[in-house]
N, C-alpha and C positions, 0 to 999 in steps of 0.2 A: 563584577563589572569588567568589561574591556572596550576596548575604542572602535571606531567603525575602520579603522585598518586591521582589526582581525577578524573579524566577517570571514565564515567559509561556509560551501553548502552543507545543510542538514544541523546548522548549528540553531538552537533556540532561545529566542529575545523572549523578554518582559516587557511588551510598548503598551503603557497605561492599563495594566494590570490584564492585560490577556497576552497569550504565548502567541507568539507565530516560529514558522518554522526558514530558514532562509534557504530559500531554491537556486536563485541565481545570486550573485552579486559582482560587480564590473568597477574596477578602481578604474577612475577617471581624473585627468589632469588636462583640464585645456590649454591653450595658451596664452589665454585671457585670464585672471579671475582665482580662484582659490579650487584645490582639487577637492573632488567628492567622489561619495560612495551611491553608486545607484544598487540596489537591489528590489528581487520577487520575491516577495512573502507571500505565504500559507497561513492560513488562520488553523493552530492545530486542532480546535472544536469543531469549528463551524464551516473547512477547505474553501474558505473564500481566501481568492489570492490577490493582490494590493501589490501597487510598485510603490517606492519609498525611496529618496534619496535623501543620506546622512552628509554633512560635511565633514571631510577628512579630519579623524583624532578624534571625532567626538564621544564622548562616554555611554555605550549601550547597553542597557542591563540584561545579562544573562540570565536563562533560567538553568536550573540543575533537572535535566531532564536524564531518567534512568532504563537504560532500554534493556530487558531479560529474553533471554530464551525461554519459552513456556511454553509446555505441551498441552494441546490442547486435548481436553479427556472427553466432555461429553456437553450435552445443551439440557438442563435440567427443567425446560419449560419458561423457565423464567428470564434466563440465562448463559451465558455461555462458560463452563468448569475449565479454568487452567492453572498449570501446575508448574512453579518454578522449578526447573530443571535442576538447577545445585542446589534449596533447601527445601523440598517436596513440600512448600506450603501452595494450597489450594486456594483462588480466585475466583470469584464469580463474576465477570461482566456483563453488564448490560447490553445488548443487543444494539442498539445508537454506537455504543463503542467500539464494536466489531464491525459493523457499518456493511460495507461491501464484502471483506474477508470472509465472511461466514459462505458467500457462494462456492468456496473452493476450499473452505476448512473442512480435512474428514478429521476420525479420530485417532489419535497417538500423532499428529501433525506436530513436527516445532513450528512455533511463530514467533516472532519479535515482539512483544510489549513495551509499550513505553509508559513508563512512571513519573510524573510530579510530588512530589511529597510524598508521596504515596498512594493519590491517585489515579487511577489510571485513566491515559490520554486517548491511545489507538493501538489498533495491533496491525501489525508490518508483515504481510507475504516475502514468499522471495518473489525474483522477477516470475517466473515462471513455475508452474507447476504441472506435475501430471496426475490426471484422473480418468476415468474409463466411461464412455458411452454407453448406459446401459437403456437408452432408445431411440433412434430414428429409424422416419422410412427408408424401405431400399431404394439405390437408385437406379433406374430404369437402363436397361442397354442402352451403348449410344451415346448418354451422358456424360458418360467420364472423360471425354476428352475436349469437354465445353469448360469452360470457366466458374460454371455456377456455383450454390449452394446450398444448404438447406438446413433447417433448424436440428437439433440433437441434443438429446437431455443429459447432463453429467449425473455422474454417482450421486451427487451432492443435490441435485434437484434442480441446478440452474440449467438456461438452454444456451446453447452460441450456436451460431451458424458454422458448419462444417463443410468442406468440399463433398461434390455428388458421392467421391467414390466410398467415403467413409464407413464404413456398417458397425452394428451391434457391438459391444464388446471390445469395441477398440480402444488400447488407450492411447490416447491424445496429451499433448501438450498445450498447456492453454496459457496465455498472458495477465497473471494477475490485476495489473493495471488497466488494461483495457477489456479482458473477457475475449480478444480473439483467438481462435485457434491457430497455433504455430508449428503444427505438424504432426506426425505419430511419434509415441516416444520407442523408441529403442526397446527391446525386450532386454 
């Protein structure tokens, strides 16, 4: 338990038996009235997000939420295979719980898991990753010094849109959170 004066982001509440996760939170004191806590929750199942204001001190149930580095080995079909990094025990998740991740998961990838009991909640990209263009069309002379851009397929299967000048083989940086591309990476 702690009170809603310890509210920080990325912390995880117990409100009526489902987790959220705390994104924003704003200690507020007006000059009228009694101070309170407004904050942005995260549903950590379901990422529907909800504003909520607590009155200052009041008692919020915590959860013990356990987040591991785990490499991720391989998608067995069913699946996704990951591997706690410090006791090489092996994970199977469901595909609902890799969610988005899986468009930029390759294999020997670390990712962050998060645990409840023992279940697991989601798995956490970093901000950014890099993977390799292995197809889009070329783009035409002339183009590259317009604005545009055009679709291109990652290693991993998924598409973003890329600048004209892009080609084959490149690797890119891409925005885990949103899927846009944010440059070439560096050799």
């Amino acid at each position: 338990m702690a009170t809603s004066n310890d509210l920080k982001n990325g912390m995880v509440l117990n409100i009526d038996g489902q987790l959220w996760s705390v994104i924003e939170f704003q200690h507020v004191k007006p000059g009228k009235g009694p101070a309170f806590v407004r904050t942005k929750l995260r549903n950590v199942t379901s990422d529907k997000v909800v504003d909520k204001t607590f009155n200052a001190g009041v008692k919020v149930e915590t959860a013990n939420v356990d987040r591991r580095d785990m490499q991720y080995l391989y998608n067995d079909g069913t699946g996704f295979v990951f591997m706690d990094t410090s006791t090489y025990d092996q994970i199977t998740l469901d595909p609902s719980i890799v969610g988005e991740a899986s468009n930029y998961l390759l294999e020997n990838q670390v990712a962050t898991v998060a645990l409840h009991d023992g279940d697991p909640l989601y798995v956490e990209l970093p901000p950014s990753v890099v993977l390799e263009i292995t197809y889009t069309e070329p783009g035409l002379q002339g183009d590259r010094s317009t604005g545009g851009s055009k679709p291109a397929t990652l290693e991993t299967g998924f598409q973003i849109q890329v600048p004209l000048f892009i080609e084959n083989n490149t690797r890119v940086k891409v925005d885990t959170r949103t899927g846009d591309y944010l440059g070439r990476a560096s050799e």
